[in-house]
SERO-4910 file (N, C-alpha, C, O; in steps of 0.05 Angstrom, whole numbers):
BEGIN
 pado doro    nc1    nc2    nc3   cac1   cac2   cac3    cc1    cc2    cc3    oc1    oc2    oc3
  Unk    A   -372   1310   -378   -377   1290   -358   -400   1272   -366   -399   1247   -362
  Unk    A   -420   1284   -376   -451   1261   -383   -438   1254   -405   -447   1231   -405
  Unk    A   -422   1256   -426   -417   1244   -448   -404   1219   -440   -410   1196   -447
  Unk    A   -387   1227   -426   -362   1203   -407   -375   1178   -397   -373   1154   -402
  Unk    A   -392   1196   -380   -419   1173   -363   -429   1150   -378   -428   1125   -374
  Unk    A   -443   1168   -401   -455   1144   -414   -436   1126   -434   -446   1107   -446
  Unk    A   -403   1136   -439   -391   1113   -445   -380   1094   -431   -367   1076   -441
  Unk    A   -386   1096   -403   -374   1083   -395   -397   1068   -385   -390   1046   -376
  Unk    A   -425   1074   -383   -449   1054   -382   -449   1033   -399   -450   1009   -395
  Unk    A   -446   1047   -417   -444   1025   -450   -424   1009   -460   -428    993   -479
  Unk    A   -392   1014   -442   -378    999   -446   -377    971   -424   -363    950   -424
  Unk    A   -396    980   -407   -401    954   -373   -403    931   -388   -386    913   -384
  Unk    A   -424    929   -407   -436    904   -413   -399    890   -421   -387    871   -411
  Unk    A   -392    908   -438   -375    897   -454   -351    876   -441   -346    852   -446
  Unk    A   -339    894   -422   -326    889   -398   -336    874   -388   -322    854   -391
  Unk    A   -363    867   -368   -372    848   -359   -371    826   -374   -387    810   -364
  Unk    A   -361    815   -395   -356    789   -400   -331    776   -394   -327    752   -393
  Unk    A   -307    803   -387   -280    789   -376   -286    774   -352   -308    768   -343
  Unk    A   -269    769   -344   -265    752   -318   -259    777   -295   -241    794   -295
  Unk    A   -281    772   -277   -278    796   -258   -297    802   -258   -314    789   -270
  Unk    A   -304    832   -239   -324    844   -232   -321    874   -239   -332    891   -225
  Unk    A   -300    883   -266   -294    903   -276   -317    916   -282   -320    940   -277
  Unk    A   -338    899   -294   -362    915   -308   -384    931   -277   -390    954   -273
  Unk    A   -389    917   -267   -396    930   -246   -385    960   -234   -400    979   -235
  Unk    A   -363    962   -223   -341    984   -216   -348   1004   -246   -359   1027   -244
  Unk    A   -341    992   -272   -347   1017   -296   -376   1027   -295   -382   1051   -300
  Unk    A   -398   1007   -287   -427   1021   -287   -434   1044   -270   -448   1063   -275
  Unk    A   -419   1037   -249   -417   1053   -222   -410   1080   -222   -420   1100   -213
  Unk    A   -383   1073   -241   -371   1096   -252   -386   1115   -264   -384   1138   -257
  Unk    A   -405   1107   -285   -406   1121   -309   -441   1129   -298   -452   1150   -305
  Unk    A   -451   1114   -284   -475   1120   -266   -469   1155   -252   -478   1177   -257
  Unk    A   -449   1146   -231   -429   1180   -215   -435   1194   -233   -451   1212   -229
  Unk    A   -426   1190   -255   -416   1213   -274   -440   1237   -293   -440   1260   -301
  Unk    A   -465   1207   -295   -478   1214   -300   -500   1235   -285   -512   1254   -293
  Unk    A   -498   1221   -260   -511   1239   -236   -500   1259   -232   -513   1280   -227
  Unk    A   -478   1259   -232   -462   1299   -225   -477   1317   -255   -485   1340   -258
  Unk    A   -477   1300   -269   -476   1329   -293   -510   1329   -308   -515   1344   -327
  Unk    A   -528   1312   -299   -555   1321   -307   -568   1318   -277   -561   1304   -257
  Unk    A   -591   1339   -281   -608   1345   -260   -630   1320   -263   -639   1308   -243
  Unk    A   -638   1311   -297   -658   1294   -300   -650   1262   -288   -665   1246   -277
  Unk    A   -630   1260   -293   -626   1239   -281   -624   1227   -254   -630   1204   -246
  Unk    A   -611   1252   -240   -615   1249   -211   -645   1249   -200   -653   1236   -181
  Unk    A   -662   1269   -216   -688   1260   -203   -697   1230   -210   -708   1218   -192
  Unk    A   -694   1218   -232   -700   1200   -232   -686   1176   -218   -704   1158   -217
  Unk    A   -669   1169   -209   -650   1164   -194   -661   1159   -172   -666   1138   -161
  Unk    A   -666   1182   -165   -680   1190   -124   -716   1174   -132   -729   1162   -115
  Unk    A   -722   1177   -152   -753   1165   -151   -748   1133   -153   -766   1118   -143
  Unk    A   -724   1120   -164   -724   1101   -167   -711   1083   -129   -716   1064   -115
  Unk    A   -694   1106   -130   -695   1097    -97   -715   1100    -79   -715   1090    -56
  Unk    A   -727   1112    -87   -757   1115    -62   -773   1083    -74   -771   1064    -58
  Unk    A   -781   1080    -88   -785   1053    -98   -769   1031    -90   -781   1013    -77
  Unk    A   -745   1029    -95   -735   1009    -84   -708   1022    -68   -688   1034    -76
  Unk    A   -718   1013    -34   -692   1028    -23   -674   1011    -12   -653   1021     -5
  Unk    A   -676    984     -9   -652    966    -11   -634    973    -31   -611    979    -27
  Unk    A   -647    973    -56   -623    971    -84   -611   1003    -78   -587   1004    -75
  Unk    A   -621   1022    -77   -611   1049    -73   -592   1054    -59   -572   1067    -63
  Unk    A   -602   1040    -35   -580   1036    -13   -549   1028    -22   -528   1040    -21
  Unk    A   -556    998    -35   -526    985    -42   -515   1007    -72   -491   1013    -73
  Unk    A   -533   1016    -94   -517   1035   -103   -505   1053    -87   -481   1055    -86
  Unk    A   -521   1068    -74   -496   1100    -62   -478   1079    -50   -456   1080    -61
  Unk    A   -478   1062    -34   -452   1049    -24   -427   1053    -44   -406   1065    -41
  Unk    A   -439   1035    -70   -423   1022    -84   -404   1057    -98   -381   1059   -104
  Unk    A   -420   1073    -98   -419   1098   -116   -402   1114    -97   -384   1130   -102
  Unk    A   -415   1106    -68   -390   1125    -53   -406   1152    -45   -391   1171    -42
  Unk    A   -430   1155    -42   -440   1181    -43   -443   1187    -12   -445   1172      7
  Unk    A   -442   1214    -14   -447   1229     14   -473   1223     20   -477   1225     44
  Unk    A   -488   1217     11   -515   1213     17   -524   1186     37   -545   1184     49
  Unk    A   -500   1167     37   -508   1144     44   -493   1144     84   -500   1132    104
  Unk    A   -476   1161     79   -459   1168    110   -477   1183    126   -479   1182    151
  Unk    A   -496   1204    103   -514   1215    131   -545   1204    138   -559   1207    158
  Unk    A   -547   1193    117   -569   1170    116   -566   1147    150   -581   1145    169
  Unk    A   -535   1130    142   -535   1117    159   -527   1125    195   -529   1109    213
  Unk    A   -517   1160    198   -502   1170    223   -536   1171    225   -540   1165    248
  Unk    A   -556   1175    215   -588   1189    213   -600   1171    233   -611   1178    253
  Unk    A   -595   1143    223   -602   1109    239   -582   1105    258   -589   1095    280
  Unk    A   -560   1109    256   -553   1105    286   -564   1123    314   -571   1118    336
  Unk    A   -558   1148    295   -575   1164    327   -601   1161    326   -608   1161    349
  Unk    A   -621   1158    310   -656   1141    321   -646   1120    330   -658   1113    351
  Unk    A   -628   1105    325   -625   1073    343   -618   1086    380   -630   1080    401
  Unk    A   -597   1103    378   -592   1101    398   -615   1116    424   -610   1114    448
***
């Protein structure tokens, strides 16, 4: 799976020159992939989201993670 990850990090750029927004979706991809199968990365990951938690935010969106559903059920019930 981390081998996968990072080809498909390295193939975004490539992709991102077609027409479309393919390269994005493969970063995304290969980002997931990377986070399931190293521990180092996810910590760094989570430090980079504590730093910036706008952009963190729209990754797990984009990534699809469970993290972002209980994050936001978290803000609705303090809202309510």
């Amino acid at each position: 799976m981390l081998a996968g990850g990072f080809v498909l990090i390295a193939a975004s750029p490539i992709v991102g020159l077609t027409p479309g927004p393919g390269g994005i979706f493969l970063f995304a991809g290969g980002l997931a992939l990377v986070l399931r199968g190293s521990r180092r990365a996810k910590r760094r990951y989570v430090e980079l989201k504590r730093r910036w938690p706008k952009l963190g935010r729209i990754a797990d969106k984009a990534m699809r993670r469970p993290s972002i559903r209980r994050r936001e059920a978290r803000l609705e019930a303090a809202a309510d």
